[in-house]
C-alpha positions, -999 to +999 in steps of 0.1 A: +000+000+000+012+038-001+010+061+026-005+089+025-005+125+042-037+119+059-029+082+065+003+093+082-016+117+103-037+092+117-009+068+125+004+095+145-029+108+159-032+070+173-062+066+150-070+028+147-093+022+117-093+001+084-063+020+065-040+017+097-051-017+105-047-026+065-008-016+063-003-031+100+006+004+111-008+001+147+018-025+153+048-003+155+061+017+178+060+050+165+020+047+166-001+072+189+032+093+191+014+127+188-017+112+201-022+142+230-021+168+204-050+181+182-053+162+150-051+196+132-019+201+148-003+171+134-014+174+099-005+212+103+033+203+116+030+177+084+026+201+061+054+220+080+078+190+075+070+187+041+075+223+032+105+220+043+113+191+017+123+167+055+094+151+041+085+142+001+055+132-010+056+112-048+028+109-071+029+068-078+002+071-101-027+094-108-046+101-078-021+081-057+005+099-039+030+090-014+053+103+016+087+097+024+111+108+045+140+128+022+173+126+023+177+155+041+149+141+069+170+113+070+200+125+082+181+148+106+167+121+120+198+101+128+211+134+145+231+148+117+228+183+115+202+211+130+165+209+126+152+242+110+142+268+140+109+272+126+099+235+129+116+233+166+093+260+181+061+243+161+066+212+177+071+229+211+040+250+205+019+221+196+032+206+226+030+226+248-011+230+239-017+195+245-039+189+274-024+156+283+012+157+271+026+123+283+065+110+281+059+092+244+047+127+231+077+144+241+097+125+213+087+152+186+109+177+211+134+149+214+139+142+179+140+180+169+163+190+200+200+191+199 
């Protein structure tokens, strides 16, 4: 299957439902991450990621389009250089709305922190 914007948003919302359950998203670990915060927050911080090309998204075919994680991303993600200031102080805003922060949902701040 192909993932989506929206389907990504719900994996990370913690939203369990045919398309999650379909790819066997709900099995890993990363699921429910953002799960305290407003589901407009996460697609919002989304859209963030992608205009800042850390995420892609690829048309497969018409109508069906992907996301990925870019180059770029990737190397963010394994701690290799600085996340851009503007995505740092969106995830902290977002987080710092949600009404019931736990520990898992601190990982956005942890992955974007130095």
């Amino acid at each position: 299957g192909y993932l989506s914007k929206t389907i990504l948003a719900q994996f990370f919302s913690g939203l369990d439902n045919r398309a999650i359950q379909g790819l066997r998203l709900q099995r890993l670990p990363e699921f429910g991450l953002l799960a305290s915060w407003k589901k407009s927050h996460v697609s919002s911080f989304l859209d963030l990621l992608l205009d800042r090309s850390i995420l892609l998204l690829t048309e497969l075919r018409a109508g069906k389009v992907t996301v990925s994680v870019s180059p770029s991303g990737l190397e963010l993600l394994n701690g290799i250089g600085v996340w851009p200031e503007d995505i740092v102080h969106q995830c902290a805003r977002y987080q710092s709305q949600s009404a019931t922060a736990t520990a898992d949902s601190q990982a956005c701040l942890l992955y974007t922190s130095d």
